[in-house]
C-alpha positions as CSV (number, residue, x, y, z in Angstrom):
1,X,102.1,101.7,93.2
2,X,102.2,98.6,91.2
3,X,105.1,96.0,91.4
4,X,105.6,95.7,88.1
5,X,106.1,99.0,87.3
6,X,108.5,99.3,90.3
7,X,110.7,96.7,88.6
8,X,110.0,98.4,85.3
9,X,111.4,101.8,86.9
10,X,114.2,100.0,88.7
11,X,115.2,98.1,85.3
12,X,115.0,101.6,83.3
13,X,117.6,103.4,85.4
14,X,121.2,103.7,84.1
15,X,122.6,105.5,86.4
16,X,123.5,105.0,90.1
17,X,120.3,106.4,92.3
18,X,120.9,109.0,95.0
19,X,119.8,106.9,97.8
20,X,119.4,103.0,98.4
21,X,117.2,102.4,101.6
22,X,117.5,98.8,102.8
23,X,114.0,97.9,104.8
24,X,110.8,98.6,104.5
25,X,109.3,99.6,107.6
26,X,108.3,102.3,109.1
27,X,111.6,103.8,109.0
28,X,112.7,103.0,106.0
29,X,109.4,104.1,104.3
30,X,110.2,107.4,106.2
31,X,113.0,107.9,104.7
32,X,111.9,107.1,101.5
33,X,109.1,110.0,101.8
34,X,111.6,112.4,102.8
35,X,114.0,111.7,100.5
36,X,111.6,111.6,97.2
37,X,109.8,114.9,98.1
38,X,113.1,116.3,98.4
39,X,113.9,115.6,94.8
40,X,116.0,112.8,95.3
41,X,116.0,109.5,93.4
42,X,115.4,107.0,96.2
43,X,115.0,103.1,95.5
44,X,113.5,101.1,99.0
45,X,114.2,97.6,99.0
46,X,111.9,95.1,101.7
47,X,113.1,91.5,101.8
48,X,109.6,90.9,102.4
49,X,106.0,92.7,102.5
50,X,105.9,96.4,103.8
51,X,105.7,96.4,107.1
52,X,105.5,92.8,108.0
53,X,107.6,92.7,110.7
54,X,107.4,95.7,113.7
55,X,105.6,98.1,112.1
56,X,102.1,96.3,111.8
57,X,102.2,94.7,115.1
58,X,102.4,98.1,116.9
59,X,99.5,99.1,119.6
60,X,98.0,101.2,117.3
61,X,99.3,105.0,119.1
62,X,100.6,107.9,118.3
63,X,101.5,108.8,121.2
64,X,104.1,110.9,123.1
65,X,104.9,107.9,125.7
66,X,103.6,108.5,129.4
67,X,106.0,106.1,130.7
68,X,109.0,108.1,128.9
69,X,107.5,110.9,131.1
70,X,108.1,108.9,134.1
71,X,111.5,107.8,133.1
72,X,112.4,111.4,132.9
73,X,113.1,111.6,128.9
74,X,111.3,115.1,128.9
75,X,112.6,115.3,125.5
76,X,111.7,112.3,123.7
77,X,108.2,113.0,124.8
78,X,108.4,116.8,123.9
79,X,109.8,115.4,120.1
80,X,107.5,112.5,120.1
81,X,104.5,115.0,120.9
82,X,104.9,117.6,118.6
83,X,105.5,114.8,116.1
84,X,101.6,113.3,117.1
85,X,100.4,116.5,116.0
86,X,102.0,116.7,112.9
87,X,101.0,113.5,111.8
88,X,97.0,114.3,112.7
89,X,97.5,117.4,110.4
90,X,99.2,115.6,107.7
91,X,97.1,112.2,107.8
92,X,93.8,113.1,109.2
93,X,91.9,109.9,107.9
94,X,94.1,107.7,109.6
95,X,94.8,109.7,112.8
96,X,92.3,110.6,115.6
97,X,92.0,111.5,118.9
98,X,91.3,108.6,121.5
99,X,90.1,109.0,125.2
100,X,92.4,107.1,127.9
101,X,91.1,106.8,131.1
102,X,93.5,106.0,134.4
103,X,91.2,104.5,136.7
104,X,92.1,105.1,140.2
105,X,91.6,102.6,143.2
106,X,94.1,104.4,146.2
107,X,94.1,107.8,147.1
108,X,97.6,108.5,146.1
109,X,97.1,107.6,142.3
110,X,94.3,111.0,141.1
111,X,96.7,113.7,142.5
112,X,99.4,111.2,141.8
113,X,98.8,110.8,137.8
114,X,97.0,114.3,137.6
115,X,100.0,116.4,137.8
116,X,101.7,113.9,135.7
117,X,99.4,114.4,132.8
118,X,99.0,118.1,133.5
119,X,103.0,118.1,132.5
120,X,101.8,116.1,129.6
121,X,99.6,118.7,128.5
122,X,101.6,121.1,129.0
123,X,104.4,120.0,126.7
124,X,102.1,119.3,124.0
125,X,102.0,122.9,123.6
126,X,99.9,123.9,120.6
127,X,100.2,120.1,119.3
128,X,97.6,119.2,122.3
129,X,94.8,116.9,121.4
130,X,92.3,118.1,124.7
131,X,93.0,118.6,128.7
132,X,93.2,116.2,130.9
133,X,91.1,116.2,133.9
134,X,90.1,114.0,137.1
135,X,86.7,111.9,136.8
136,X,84.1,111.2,139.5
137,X,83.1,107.3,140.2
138,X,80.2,107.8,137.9
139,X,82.1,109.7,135.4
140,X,84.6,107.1,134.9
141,X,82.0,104.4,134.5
142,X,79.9,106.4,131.9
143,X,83.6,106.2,130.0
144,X,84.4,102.6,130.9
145,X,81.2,101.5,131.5
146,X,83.2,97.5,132.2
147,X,85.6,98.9,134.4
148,X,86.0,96.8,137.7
149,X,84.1,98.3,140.5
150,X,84.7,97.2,143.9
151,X,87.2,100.2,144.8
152,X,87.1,101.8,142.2
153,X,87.7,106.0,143.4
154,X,87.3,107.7,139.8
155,X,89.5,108.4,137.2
156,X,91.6,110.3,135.1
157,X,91.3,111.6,131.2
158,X,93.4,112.7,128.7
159,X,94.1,112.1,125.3
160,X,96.2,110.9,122.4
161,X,96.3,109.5,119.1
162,X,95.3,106.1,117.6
163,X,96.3,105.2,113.8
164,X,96.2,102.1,111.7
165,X,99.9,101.4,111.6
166,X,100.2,99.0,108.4
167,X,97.5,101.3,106.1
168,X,99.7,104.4,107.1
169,X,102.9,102.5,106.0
170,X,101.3,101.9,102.9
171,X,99.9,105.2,102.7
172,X,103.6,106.5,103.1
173,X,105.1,103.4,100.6
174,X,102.7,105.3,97.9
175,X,103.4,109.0,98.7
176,X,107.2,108.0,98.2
177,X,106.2,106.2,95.1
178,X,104.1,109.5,93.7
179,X,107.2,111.5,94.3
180,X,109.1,109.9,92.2
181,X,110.6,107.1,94.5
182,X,110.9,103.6,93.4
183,X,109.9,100.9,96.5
184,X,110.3,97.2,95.8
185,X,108.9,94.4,98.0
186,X,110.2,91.3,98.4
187,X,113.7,92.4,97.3
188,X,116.8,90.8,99.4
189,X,119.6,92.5,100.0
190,X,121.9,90.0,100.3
191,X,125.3,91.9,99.6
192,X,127.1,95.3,100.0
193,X,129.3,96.2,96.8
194,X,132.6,98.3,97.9
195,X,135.0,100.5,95.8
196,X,139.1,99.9,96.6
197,X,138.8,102.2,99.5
198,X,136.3,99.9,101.4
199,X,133.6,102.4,100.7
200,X,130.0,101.2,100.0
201,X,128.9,102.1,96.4
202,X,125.6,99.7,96.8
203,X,123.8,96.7,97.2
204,X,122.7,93.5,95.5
205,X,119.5,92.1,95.8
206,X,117.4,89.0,94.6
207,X,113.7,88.8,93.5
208,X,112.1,86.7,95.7
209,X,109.8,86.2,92.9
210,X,111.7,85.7,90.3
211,X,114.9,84.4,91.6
212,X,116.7,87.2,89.3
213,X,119.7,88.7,91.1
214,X,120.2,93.0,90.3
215,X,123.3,95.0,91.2
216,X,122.4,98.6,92.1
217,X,124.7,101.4,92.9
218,X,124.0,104.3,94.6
219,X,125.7,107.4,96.2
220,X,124.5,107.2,99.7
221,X,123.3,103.4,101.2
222,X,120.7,103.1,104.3
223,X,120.1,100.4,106.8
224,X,116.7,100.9,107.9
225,X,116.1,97.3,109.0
226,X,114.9,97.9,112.2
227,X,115.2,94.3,114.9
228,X,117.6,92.8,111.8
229,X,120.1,96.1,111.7
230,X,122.9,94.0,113.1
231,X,122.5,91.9,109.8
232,X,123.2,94.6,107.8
233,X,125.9,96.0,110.2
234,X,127.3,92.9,110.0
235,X,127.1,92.6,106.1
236,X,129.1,95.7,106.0
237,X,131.4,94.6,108.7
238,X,131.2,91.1,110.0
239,X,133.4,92.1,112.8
240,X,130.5,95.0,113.8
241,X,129.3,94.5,117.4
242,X,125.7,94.4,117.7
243,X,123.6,97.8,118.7
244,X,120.0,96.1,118.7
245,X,118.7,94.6,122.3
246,X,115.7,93.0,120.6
247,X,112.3,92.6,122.9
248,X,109.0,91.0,121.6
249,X,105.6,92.7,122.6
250,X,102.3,90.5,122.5
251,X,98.5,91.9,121.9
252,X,95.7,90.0,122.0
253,X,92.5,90.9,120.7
254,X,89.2,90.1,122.0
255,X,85.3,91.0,121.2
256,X,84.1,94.7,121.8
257,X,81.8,93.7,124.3
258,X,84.9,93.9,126.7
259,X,85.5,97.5,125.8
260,X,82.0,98.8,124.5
261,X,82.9,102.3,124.8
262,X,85.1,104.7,122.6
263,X,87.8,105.2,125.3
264,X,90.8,103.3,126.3
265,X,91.6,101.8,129.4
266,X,95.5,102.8,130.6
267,X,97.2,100.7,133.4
268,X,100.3,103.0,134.2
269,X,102.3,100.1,136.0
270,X,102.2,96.2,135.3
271,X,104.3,94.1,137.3
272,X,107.1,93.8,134.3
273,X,107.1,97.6,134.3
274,X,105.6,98.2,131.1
275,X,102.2,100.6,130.9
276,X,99.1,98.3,130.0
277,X,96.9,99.4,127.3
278,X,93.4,98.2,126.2
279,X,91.6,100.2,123.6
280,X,89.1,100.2,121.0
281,X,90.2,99.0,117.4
282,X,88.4,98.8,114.6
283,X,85.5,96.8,116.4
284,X,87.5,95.0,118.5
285,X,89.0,95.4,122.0
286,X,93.1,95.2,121.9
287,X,95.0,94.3,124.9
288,X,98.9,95.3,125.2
289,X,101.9,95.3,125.1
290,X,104.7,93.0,127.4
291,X,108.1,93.4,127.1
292,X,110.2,89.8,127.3
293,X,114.0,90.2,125.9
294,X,114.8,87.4,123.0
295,X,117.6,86.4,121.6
296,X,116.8,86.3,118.2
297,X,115.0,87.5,115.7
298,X,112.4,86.6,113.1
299,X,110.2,87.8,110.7
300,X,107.3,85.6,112.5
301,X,107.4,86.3,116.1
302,X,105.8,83.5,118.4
303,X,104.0,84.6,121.4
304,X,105.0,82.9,124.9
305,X,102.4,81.3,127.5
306,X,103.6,83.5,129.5
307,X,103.0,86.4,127.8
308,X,99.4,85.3,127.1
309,X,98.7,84.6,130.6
310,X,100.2,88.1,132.0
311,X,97.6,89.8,129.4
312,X,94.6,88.0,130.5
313,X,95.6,88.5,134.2
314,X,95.7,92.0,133.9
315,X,93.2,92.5,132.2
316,X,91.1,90.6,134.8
317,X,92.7,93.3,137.1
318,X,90.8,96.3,135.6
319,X,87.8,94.6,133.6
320,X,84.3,93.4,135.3
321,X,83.8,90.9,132.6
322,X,86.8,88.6,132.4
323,X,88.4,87.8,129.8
324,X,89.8,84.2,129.0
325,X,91.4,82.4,126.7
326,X,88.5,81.2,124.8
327,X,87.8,84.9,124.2
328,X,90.8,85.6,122.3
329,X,90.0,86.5,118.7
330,X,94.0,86.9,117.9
331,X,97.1,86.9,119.2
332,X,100.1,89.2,117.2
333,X,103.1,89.9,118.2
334,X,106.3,92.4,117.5
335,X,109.7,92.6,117.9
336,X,111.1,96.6,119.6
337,X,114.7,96.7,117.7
338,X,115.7,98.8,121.0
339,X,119.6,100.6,121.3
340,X,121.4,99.1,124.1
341,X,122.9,99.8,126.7
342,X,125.7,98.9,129.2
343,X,123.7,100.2,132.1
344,X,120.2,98.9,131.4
345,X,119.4,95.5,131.8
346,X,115.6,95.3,131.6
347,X,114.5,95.7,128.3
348,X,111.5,97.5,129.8
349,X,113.5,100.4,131.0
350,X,115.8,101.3,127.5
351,X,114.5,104.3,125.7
352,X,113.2,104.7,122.5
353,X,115.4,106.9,120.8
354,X,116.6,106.6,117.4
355,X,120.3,105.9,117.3
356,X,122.0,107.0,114.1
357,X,125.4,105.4,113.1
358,X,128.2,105.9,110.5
359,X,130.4,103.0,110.0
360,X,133.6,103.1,108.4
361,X,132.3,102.3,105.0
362,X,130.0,105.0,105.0
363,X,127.0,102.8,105.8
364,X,124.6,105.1,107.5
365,X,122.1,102.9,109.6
366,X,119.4,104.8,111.8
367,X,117.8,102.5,114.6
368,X,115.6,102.6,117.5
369,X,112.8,105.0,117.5
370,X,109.1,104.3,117.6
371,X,106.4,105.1,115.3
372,X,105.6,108.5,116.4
373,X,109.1,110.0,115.6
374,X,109.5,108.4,112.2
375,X,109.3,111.8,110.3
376,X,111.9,113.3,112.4
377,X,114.0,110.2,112.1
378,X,113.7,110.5,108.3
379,X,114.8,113.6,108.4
380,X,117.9,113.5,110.3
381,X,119.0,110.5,108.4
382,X,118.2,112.5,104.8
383,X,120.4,115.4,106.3
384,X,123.5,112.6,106.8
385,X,123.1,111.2,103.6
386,X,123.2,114.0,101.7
387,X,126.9,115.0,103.1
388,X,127.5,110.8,102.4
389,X,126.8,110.9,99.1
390,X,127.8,114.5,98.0
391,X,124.3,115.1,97.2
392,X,122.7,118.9,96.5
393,X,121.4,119.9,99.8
394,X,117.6,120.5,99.4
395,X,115.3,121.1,102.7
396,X,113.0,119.1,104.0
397,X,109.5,119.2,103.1
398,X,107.5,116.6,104.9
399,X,106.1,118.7,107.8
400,X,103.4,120.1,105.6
401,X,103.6,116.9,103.1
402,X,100.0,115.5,102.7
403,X,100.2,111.8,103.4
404,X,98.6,110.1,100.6
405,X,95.1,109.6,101.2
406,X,94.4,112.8,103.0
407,X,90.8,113.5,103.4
408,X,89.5,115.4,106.3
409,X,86.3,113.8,106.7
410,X,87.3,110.3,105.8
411,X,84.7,109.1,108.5
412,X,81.9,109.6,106.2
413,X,83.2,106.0,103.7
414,X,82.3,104.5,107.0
415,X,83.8,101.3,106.2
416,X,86.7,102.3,103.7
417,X,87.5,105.5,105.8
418,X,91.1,104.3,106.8
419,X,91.6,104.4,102.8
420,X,90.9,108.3,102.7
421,X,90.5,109.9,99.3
422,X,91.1,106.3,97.4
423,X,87.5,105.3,99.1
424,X,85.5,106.9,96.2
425,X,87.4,105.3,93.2
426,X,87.2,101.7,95.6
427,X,83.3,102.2,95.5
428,X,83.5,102.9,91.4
429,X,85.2,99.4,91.6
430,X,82.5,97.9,93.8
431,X,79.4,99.6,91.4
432,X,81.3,98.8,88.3
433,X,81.4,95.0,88.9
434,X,79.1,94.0,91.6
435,X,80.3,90.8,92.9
436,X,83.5,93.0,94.5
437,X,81.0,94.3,97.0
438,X,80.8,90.7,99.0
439,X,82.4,90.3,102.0
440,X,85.6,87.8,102.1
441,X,83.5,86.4,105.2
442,X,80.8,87.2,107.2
443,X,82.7,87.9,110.3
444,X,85.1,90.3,108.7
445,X,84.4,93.9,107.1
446,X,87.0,93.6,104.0
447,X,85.4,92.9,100.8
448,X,86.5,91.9,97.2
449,X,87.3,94.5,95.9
450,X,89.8,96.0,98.6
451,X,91.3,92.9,97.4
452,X,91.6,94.0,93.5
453,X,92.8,97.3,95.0
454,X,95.2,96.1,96.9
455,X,97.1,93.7,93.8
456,X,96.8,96.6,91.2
457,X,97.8,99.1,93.3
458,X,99.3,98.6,97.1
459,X,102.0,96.1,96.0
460,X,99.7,93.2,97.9
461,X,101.6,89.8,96.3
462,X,100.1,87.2,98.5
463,X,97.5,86.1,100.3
464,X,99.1,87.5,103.5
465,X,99.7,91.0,102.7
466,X,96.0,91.4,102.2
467,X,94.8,89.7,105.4
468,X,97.4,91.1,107.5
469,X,97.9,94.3,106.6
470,X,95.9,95.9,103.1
471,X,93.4,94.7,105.4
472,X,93.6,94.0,109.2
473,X,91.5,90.3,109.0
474,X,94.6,88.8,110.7
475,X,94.7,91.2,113.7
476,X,91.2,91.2,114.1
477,X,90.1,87.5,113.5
478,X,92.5,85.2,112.9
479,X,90.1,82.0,112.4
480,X,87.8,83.7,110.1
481,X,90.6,85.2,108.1
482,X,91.9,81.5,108.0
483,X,88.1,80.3,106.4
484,X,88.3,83.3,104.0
485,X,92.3,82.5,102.8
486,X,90.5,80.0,99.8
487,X,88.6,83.4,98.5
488,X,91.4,85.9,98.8
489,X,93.6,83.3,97.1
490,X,90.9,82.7,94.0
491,X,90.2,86.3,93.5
492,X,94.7,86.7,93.6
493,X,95.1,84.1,91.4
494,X,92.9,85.9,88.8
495,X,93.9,89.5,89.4
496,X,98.0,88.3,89.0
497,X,97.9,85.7,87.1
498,X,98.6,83.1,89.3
499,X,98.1,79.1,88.6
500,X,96.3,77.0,90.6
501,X,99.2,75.5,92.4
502,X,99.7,78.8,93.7
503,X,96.8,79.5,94.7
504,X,97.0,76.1,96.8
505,X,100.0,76.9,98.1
506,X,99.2,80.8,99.6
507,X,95.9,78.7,101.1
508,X,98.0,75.9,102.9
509,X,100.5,78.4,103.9
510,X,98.5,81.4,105.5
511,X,96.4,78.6,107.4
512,X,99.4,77.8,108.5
513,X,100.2,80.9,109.9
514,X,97.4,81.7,111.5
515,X,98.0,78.8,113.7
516,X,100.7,81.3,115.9
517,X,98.0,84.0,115.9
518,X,95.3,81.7,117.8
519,X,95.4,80.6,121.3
520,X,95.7,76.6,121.3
């Protein structure tokens, strides 16, 4: 999946495509998947990188949502689990099983939670990933051997699934691509072409790095652009009223030595009615999510004091060593595009089902959802354009789809595991040209020549899209990733063909960045 050759394929075609997804999340990409291995010629457009909004700022589950569970949505969860399991069959190197442990400190809370996850269990069905059960004191501290003590009663365990959320977008971005799709990032769709009747034929876009303008058509068009769908709604219709109720969530991310263990800590109820997480990723200890309604979106979320200071706070609650702001290795955050609605108020308390919508023009836009359920979401939205655009209608074929990168013991490329199968032919790159086996820094695990991967053949067109989401450097360790922008940038420069004024600039403007992902 090279950018060039996307452009090359987009330039080659003559005639109008089947399928025009706007976005480039984890939606979109969805659809894109769906719509390829169905036989379909599908173009994706991303006004920026792949997932660089909501989709690589995620918690890092797939998961059938306790809290939905509480709320009553039996069948969100039901879809949401079956989904899980799907995805661990289909993906395997970059979905596991992860431990959660409910620690209990009243009486109330083992019986309390235990029948809860029992129904959890139960409607997993053959999708389960293991029982839950109720932990002894001692049990729960040989789990979470940092848990806070003083009243502590015991515990309870069950389990779900942790992913890499921006390497499986990618993942997805080149299984579309090896099925024929065409996916182009940093394309802006800036304008919706009509015919007489007012109904939408296509889209025109701009390269963002070439300034060059394209007009596309296409039989079916798809908003996909998750917290900036009433953008598109509103391209189409700038009278459209707005569906999205947008809500940032904020992680921060702090040494292992908080969590040392390989289960997860989960808080069922925070004072803004959210669940608390803190698990173990990829070395590090995560902390998450809030839930604070905003008024507008951007592509760059900025975390509130607030925010930072509930996270901390809680996690005081539950850990034995504190952690403080000096501690904090990162700080991301991501904007929920959630569906309103007239009778919920709190952001917290609005489901996350996908919403899909028809407008006059024939627009189709699918919204809301969460990672878990993209497939399905894909699917349903496939189905709709097809009777759009007068398309053949051809089943879907993603429940037993191989994700690219399928490898069932991944684990064994220890460090390039998340990359699956690719991990051998990243190693011939390392042993071919040895210098590609340095690290970018000492204090991060990425190495050169995941950075020569990623430009040749994961779209990666800056020095962000490698250190936030080819690789995770950003998430993990946002001032090293800042001292190791000037060696990303050099070895960039070279593999694209960049100038040296480039390369100044990508330095000047990731360091920039990472300013919003440390704590002042």
């Amino acid at each position: 999946m090279n950018r060039d050759e996307m452009i090359s394929r987009l330039e080659d075609r003559k005639t109008p495509w089947d399928i025009v997804v706007i976005g480039g999340g984890a939606t979109g990409v969805g659809i894109a998947v769906d719509a390829a291995s169905r036989g379909y010629d599908i173009l994706l457009l991303e006004q920026g990188d792949f997932g660089k909004g909501t989709s690589s700022r995620s918690t890092k589950l797939i998961h059938g949502g306790v809290r939905y569970l509480q709320q009553g949505n039996v069948a969100l969860v039901m879809e949401a689990l079956r989904e899980r399991g799907i995805l661990r069959n289909n993906a395997p190197h970059l979905v596991h099983d992860l431990a959660f442990v409910v620690p209990n400190y009243d009486w109330w809370e083992a019986p309390f939670y235990g029948i809860g996850l029992k129904v959890y269990d139960m409607l997993a069905g053959k999708y389960g990933f293991g029982p839950s059960k109720v932990l002894s004191k001692d049990e729960t501290l040989e789990r979470i051997p940092t848990i806070k003590q003083q009243g502590l009663r015991g515990g309870i365990i069950y389990y779900d699934g942790q992913f890499d959320d921006a390497r499986l977008l990618i993942n997805l971005a080149r299984t579309a691509s090896h099925q024929g799709g065409c996916l182009i990032n940093y394309a802006e769709v800036f304008s919706l072409t009509k015919d007489s009747d007012g109904f939408v034929t296509g889209v025109i876009f701009r390269d963002v790095e070439t300034e060059k303008e394209y007009e596309i058509k296409a039989k079916a068009v798809i908003n996909a652009t998750g917290p900036f769908t009433d953008n598109v709604l509103q391209m189409d219709d700038p009278k459209a009223s707005p569906i999205i109720s947008p809500s940032q969530g904020v992680h921060i991310v702090l040494d292992r030595s908080f969590l040392p263990g390989n289960s997860a800590i989960m808080v069922p109820h925070t004072r803004d009615g959210r669940v608390m997480f803190a698990i173990p990723y990829l070395g590090a200890t995560l902390v998450g999510t809030t839930d604070t309604p905003i008024a507008k979106v951007s592509l760059e979320p900025v975390p509130m004091e607030e925010e930072i200071q509930f996270l901390l706070e809680t996690a005081n609650s539950y850990l034995e060593k504190t952690p403080a702001r000096e501690d904090i290795l990162s700080i991301f955050t991501g904007i929920r595009p959630l569906v309103k609605s007239e009778e919920e108020k709190n952001t917290a308390s609005l489901s996350r089902d996908h919403y899909l919508h028809i407008g006059k023009s024939g627009l189709i836009t699918m919204a809301g959802g969460k990672w878990t359920t993209y497939r399905q979401m894909a699917k349903i939205c496939v189905n709709h354009a097809i009777t759009m655009g007068n398309l053949e209608t051809r089943p879907c074929v993603t429940k037993e789809l191989n994700i690219h990168g399928y490898h069932k013991s991944a684990h064994k490329f220890e460090d390039l595991a998340l990359y699956g199968s690719d991990a051998p032919a990243i190693m011939d790159l390392m042993r071919a040209t040895p210098e590609y086996k340095e690290l970018i820094h000492p204090e991060l695990s990425a190495r050169v020549g995941e950075i020569i991967w990623a430009a040749r053949l994961e779209c990666a067109r800056t020095v962000e899209d490698f250190l936030a989401r080819r690789s995770r450097s950003l998430l993990l360790n946002a001032r090293a990733s800042a001292e190791a922008a000037p060696k990303v940038a050099e070895v960039m420069a070279k593999e694209l063909g960049r100038s040296t004024e480039w390369e100044n600039e990508q330095i000047a403007s990731f360091q920039a960045l990472t300013r919003i992902y440390l704590p002042d």
